[in-house]
NUMARLUM-145460 format. One line per 10 residues: number of its first residue (from 0); for each residue x, y, z of N, C-alpha, C. Coordinates in steps of 0.2 Angstrom, whole numbers, plus 2048, in hexadecimal, padded with zeros to 3 digits. Atoms other than C-alpha are relative to their C-alpha. Layout:
# NUMARLUM-145460
NUM = X:Y:Z:X:Y:Z:X:Y:Z ~ ...
This chain:
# NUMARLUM-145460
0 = 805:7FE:805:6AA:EC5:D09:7FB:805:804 ~ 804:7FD:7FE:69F:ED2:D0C:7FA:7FF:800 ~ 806:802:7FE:68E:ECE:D14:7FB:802:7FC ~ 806:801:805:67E:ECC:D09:7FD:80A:800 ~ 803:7FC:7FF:676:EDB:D14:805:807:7FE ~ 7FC:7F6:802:684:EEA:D0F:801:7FE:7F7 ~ 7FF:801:807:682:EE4:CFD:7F9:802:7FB ~ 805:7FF:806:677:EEC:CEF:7FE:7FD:7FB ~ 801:805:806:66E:EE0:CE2:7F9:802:7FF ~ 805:7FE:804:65F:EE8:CDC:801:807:7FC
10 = 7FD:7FC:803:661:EF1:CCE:7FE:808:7FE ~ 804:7F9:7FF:653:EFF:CD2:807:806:803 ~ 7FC:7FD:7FB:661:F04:CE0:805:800:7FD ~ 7FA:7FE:802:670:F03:CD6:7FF:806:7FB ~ 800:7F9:805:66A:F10:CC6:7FE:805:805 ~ 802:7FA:7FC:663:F1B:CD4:805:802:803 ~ 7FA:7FD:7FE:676:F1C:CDA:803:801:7FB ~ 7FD:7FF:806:67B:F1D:CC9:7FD:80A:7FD ~ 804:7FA:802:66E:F2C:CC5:801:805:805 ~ 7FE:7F9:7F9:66E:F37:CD6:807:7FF:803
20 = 7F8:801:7FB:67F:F31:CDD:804:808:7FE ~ 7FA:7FA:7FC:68C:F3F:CE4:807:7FC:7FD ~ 7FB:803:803:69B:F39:CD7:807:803:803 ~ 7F9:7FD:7FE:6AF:F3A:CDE:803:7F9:7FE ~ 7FC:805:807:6BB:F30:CD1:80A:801:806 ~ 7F9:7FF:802:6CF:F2E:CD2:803:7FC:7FB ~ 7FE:801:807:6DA:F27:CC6:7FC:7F7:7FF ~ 803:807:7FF:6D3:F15:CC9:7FA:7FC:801 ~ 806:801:7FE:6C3:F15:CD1:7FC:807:800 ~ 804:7FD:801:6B5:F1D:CD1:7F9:800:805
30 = 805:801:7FC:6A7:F1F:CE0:7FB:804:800 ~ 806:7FB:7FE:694:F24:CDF:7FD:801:806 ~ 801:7FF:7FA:68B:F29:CEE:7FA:801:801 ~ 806:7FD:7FF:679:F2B:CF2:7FE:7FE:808 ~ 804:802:7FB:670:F2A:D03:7FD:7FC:802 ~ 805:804:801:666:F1E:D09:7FC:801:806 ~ 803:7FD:7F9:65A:F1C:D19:800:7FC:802 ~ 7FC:805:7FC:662:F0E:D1F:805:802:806 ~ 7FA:803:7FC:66F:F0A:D2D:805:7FD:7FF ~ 7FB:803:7FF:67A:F02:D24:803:805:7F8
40 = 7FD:7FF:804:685:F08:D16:801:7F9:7F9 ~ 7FF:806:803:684:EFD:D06:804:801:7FC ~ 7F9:801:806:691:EF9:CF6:7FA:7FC:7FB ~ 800:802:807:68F:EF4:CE5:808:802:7FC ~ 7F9:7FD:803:69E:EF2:CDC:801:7FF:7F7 ~ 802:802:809:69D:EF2:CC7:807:801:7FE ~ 7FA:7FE:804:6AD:EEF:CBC:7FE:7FF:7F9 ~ 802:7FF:806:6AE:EF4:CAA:803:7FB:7FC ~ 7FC:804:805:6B1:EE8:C9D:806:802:7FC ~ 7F9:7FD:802:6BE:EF4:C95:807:7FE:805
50 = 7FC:802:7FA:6C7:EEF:CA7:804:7FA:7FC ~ 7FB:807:802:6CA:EDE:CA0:7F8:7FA:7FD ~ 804:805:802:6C0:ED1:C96:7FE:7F9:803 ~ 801:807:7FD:6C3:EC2:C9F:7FC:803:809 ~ 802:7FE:7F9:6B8:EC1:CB0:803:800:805 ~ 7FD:803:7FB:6C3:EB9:CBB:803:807:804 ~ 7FB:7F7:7FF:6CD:ECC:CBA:7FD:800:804 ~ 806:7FA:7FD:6BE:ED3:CBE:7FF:800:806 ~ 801:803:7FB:6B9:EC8:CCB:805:801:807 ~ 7FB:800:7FC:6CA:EC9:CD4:7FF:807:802
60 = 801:7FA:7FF:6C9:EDB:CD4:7FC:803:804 ~ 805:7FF:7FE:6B8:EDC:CDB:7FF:7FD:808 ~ 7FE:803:7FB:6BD:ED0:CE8:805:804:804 ~ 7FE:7FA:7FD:6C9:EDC:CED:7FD:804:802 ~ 806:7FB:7FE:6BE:EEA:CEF:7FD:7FE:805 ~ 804:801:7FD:6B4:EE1:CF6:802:7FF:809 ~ 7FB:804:7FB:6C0:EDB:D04:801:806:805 ~ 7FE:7F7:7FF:6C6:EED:D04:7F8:802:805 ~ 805:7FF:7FF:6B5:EF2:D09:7FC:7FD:807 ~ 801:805:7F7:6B2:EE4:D18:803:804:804
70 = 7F9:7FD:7FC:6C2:EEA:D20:7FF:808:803 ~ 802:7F7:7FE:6BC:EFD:D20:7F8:800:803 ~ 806:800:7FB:6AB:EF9:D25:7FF:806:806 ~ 800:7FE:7F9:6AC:F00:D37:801:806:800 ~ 7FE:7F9:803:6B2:F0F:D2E:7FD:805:7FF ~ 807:7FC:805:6A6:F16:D23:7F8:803:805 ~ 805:7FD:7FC:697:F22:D29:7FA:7FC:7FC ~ 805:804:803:687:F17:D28:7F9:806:7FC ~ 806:7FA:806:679:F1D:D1B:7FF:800:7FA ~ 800:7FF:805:67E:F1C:D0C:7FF:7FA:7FB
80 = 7FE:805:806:67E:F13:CFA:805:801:7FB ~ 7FA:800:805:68E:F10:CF1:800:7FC:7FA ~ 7FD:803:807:694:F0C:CE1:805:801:7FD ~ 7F7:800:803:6A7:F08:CDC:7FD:7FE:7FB ~ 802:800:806:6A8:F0A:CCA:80A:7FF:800 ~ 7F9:801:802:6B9:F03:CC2:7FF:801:7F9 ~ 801:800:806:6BB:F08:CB1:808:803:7FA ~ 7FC:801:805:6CD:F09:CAE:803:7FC:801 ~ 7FE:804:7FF:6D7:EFD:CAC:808:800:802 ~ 7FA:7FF:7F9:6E6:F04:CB7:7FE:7FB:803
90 = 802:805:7F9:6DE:EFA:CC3:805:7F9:7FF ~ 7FC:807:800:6E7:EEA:CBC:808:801:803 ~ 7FA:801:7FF:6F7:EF1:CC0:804:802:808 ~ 800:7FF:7F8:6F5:EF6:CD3:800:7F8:803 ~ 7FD:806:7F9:6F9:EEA:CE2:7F8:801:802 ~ 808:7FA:7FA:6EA:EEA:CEF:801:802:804 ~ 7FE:7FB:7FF:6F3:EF5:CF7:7FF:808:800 ~ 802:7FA:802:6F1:F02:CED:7F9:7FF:7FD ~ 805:7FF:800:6DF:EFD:CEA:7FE:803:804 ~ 806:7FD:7FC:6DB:F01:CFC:803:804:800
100 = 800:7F9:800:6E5:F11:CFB:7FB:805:7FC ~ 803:7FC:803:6DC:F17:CEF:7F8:800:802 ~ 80A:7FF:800:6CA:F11:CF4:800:804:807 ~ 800:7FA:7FB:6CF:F19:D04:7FF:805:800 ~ 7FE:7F8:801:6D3:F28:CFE:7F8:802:7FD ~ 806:800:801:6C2:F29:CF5:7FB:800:804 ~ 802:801:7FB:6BA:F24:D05:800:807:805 ~ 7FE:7FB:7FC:6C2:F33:D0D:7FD:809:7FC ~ 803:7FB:803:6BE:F3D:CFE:7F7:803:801 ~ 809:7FF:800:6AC:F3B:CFE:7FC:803:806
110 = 804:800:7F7:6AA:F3E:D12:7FF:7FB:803 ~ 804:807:7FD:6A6:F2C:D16:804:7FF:805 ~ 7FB:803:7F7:6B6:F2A:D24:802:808:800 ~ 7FC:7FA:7FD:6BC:F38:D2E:805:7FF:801
């Protein structure tokens, strides 16, 4: 699970990466980006109800992400705010495999790994 400290939960600092965030999408996911003035890089991960009605989906989904996210930690350039946005419901028919290819490659998109 990923730690309290690289997690976003005030909702001031989630629209503010909603409203100024630097957006780069591919077919599944979808990453905002704003800067912060921090040392550490944090996450927010939000899935769309269109995804799937039931939460458990969501939840498992999120948990991947999430997981995904621990994993690459050591990776990522510190400083920012992110926000994985999931809003198609592709996603149910990927491995977690092909999630971490894909959030990778958005990671790679955005600048955040060399």
């Amino acid at each position: 699970m990923l730690s309290k400290s690289y997690r976003i939960s005030k909702k001031k600092d989630i629209e503010q990466i909603f409203k100024k965030g630097f957006w780069v999408r591919n077919k599944i996911l979808s990453l905002a980006m704003v800067k912060n003035n921090l040392e550490k890089t944090r996450f927010v991960v939000t899935i769309s109800l269109k995804v799937s009605k039931k939460s458990t989906v969501r939840n498992k989904i999120k948990r991947q992400i999430n997981e995904i996210i621990r994993l690459n930690l050591n990776k990522l350039k510190p400083g920012y705010d992110l926000a994985i946005v999931v809003t198609k419901n592709d996603i149910l028919s990927k491995t977690y495999q092909n999630i971490d290819s894909a959030l990778n490659k958005l990671f790679f998109k955005a600048k955040l790994i060399d």
